[in-house]
C-alpha positions as a Markdown table, in Angstrom:
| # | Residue | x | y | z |
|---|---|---|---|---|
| 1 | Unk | 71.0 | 104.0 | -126.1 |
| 2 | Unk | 72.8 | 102.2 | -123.1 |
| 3 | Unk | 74.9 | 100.3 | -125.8 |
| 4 | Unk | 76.3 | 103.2 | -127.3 |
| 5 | Unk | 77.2 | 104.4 | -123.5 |
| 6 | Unk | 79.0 | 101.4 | -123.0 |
| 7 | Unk | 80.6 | 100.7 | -126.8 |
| 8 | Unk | 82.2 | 104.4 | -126.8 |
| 9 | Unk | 85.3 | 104.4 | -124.2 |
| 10 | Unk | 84.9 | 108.4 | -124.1 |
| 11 | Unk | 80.9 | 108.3 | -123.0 |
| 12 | Unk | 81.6 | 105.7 | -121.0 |
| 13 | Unk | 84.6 | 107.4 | -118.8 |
| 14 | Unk | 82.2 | 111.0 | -118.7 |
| 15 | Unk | 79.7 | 108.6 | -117.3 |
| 16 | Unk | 81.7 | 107.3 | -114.6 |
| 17 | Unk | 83.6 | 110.9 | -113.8 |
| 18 | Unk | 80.0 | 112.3 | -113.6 |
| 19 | Unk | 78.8 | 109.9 | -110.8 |
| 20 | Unk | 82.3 | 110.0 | -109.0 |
| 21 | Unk | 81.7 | 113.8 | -109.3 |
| 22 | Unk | 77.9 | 113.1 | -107.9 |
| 23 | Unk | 79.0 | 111.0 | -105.6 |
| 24 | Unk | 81.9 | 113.4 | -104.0 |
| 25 | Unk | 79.6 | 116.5 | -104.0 |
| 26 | Unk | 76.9 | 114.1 | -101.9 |
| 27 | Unk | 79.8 | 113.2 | -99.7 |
| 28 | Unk | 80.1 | 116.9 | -98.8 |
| 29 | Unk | 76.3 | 117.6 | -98.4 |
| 30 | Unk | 75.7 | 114.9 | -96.2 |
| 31 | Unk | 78.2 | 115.0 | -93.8 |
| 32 | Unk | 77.8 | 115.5 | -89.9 |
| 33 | Unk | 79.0 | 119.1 | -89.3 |
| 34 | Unk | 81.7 | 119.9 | -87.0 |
| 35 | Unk | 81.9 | 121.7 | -84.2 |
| 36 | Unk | 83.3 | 125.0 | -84.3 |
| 37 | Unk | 86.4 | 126.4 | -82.3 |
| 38 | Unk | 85.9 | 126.1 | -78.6 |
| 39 | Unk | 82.3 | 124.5 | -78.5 |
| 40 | Unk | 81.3 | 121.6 | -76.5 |
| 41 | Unk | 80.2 | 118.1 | -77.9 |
| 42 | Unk | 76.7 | 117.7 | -77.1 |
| 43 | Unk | 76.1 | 115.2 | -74.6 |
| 44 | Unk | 75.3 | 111.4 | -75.6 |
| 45 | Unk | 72.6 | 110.0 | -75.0 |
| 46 | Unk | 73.5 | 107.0 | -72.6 |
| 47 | Unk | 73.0 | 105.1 | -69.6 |
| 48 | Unk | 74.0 | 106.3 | -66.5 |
| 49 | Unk | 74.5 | 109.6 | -67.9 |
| 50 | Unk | 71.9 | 113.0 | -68.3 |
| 51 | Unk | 69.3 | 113.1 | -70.7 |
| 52 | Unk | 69.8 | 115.8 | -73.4 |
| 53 | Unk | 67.9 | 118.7 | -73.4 |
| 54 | Unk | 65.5 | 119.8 | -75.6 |
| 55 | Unk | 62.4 | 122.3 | -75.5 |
| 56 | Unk | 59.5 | 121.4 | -78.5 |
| 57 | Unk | 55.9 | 122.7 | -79.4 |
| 58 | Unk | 53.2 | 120.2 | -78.8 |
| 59 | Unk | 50.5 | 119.6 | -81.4 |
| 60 | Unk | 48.0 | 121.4 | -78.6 |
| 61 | Unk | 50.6 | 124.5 | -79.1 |
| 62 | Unk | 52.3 | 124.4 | -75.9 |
| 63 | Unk | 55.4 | 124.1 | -75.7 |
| 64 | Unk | 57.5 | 121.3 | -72.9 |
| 65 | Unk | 60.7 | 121.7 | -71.6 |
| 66 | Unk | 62.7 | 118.0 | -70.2 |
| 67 | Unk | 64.6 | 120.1 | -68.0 |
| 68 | Unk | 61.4 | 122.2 | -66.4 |
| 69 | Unk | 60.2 | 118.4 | -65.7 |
| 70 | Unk | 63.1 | 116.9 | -63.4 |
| 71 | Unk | 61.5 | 115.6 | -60.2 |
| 72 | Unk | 59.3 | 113.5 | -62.9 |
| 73 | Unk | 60.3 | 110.2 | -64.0 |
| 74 | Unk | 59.7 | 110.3 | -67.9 |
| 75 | Unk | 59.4 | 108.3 | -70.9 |
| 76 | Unk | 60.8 | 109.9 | -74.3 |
| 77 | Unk | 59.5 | 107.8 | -77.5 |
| 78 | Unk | 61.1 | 108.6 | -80.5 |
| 79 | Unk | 58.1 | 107.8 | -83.1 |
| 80 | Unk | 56.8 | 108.5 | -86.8 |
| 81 | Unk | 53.3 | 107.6 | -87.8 |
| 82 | Unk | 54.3 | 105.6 | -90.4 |
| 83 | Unk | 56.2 | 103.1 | -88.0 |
| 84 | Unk | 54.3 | 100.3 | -87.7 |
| 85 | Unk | 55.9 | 99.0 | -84.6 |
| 86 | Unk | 55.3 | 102.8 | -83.5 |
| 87 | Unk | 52.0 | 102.0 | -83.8 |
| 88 | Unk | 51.7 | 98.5 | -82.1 |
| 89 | Unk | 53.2 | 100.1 | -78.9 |
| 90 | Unk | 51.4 | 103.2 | -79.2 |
| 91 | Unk | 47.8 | 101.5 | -77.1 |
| 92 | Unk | 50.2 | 100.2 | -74.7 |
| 93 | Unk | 52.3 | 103.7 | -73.9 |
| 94 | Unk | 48.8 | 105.2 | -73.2 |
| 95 | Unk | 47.7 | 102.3 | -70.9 |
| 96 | Unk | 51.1 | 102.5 | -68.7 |
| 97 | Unk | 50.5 | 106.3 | -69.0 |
| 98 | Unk | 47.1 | 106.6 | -67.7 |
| 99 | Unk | 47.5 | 104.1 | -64.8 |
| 100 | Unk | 50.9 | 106.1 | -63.6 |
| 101 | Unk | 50.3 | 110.0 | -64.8 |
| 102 | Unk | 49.0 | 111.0 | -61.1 |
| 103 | Unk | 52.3 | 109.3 | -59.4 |
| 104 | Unk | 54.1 | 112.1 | -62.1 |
| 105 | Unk | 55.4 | 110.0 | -64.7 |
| 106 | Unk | 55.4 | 111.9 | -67.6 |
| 107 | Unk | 55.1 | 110.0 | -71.7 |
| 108 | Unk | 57.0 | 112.8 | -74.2 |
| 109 | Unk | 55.9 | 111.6 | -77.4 |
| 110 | Unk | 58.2 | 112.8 | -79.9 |
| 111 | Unk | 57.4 | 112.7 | -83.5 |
| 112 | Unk | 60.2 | 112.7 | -85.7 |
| 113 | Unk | 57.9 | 115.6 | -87.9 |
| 114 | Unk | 61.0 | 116.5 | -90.2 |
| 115 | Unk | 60.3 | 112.7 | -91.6 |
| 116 | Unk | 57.1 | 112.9 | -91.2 |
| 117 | Unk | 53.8 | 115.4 | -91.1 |
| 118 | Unk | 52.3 | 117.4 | -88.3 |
| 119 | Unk | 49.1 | 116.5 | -89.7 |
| 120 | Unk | 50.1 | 112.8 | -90.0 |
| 121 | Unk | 51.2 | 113.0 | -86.3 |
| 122 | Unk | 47.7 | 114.2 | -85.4 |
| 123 | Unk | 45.8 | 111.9 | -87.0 |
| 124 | Unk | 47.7 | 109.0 | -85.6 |
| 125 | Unk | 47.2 | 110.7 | -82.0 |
| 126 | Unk | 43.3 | 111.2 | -82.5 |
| 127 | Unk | 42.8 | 107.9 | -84.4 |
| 128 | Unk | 44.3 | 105.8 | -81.4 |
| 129 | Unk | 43.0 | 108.2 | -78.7 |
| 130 | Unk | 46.4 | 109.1 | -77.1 |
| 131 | Unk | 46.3 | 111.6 | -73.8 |
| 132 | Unk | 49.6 | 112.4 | -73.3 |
| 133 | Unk | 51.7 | 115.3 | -75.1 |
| 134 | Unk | 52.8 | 114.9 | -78.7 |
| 135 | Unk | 56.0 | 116.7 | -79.6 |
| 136 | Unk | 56.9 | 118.2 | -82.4 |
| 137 | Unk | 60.7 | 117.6 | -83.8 |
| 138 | Unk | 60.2 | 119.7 | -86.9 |
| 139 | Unk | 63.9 | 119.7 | -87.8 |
| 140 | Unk | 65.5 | 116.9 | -86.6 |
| 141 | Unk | 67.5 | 118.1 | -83.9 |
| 142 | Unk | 66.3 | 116.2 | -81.2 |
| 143 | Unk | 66.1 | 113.2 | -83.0 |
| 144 | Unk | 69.4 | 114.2 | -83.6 |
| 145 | Unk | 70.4 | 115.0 | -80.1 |
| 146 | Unk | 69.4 | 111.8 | -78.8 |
| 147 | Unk | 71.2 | 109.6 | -82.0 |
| 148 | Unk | 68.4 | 107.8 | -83.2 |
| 149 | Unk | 69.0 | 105.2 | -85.5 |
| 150 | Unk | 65.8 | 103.3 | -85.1 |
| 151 | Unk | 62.1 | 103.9 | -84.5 |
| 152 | Unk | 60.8 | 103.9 | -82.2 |
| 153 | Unk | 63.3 | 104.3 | -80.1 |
| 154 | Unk | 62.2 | 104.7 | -76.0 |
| 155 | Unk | 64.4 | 106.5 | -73.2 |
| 156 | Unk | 63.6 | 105.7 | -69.8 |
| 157 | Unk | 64.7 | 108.9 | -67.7 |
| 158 | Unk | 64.6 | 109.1 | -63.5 |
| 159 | Unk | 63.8 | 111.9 | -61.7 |
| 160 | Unk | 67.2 | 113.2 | -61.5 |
| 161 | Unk | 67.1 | 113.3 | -65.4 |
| 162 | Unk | 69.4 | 110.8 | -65.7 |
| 163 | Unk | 68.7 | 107.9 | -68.7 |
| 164 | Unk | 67.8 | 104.6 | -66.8 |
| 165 | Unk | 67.2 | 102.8 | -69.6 |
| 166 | Unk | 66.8 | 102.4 | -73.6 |
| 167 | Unk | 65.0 | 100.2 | -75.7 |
| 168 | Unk | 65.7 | 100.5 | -79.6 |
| 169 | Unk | 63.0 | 99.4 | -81.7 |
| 170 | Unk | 59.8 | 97.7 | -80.9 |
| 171 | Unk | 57.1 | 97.3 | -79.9 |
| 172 | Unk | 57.2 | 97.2 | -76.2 |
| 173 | Unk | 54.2 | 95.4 | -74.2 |
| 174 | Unk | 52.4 | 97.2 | -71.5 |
| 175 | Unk | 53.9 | 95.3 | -68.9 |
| 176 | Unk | 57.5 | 96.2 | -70.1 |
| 177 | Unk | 56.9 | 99.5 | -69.6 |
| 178 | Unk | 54.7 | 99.1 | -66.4 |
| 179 | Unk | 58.0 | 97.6 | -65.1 |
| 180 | Unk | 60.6 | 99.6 | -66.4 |
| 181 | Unk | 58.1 | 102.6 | -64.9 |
| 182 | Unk | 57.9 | 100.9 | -61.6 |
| 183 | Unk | 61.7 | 101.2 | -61.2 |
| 184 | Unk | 61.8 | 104.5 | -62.1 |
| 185 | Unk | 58.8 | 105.3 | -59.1 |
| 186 | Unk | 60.7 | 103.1 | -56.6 |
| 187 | Unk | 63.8 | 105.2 | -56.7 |
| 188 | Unk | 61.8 | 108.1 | -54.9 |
| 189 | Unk | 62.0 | 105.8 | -51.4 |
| 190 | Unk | 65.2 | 104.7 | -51.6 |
């Protein structure tokens, strides 16, 4: 079949028009939306600068804001249960989590839900035996928000919500975090 394609210049040039034509209309679908008249750029997601916003459900049907928790240093993880570094780092997240959680460091586990399942997500937190809050990013936006382009992806934000640090990919070691944490609990005395 593919040689007639190929030996008939008139199949052959519908063939190619057909995938530009493919190809244009994925071109439009895709692509990042602008912003409209008058609205602000959200902000980036950088060093030095404040951490975006962003209010989620957690699978225990709460719902956290990262603004209500300013005063808090925090950890935001950017993770899918299908991520195996995701899930080497996972043990240690908890570890750093349980020996800091009553100095107020707060873990926001984000699952990146719209690539993944709520049901996934909870059977990776039950199966490792995770305490600290999974969030739910059922759309994308904060995933979004925050620019990943790799998971996991960690944010490291101080207790002004400001973003201290960022670690793309993984997995981290326990004593990463423990130090990247202590630095974030040291800034309170200074």
């Amino acid at each position: 079949m593919w040689m007639r394609v190929f030996a008939n210049p008139n199949r052959w040039n519908a063939l190619v028009i057909g995938v530009m034509v493919l190809g244009v209309i994925w071109m439009y679908v895709s692509r990042i939306p602008t912003l409209s008249a008058g609205a602000a750029a959200p902000p980036s997601p950088q060093i030095g600068f404040a951490a975006p916003d962003f209010t989620l459900d957690t699978l225990d049907g709460k719902t956290i804001t990262l603004s209500e928790l300013r005063g808090q240093p925090a950890l935001i993880n950017l993770w899918a249960s299908w991520c195996p570094p995701c899930r080497a780092e996972m043990p240690a997240l908890d570890a750093v989590y349980r020996e800091y959680r009553d100095a107020g460091f707060v873990v926001l586990a984000v699952n990146t839900t719209y690539q993944d399942s709520e049901a996934d997500a909870r059977a990776f937190a039950l199966n490792l035996g995770l305490t600290f809050p999974i969030l739910l990013d059922r759309d994308g936006a904060t995933s979004r928000r925050y620019q990943m382009q790799a998971l996991p992806t960690t944010f490291f934000v101080g207790r002004d919500g400001t973003i201290r640090d960022i670690m793309i990919g993984g997995p981290m070691s326990e004593a990463l975090i423990a130090s990247k944490i202590d630095g974030l609990l040291a800034e309170e005395t200074q």
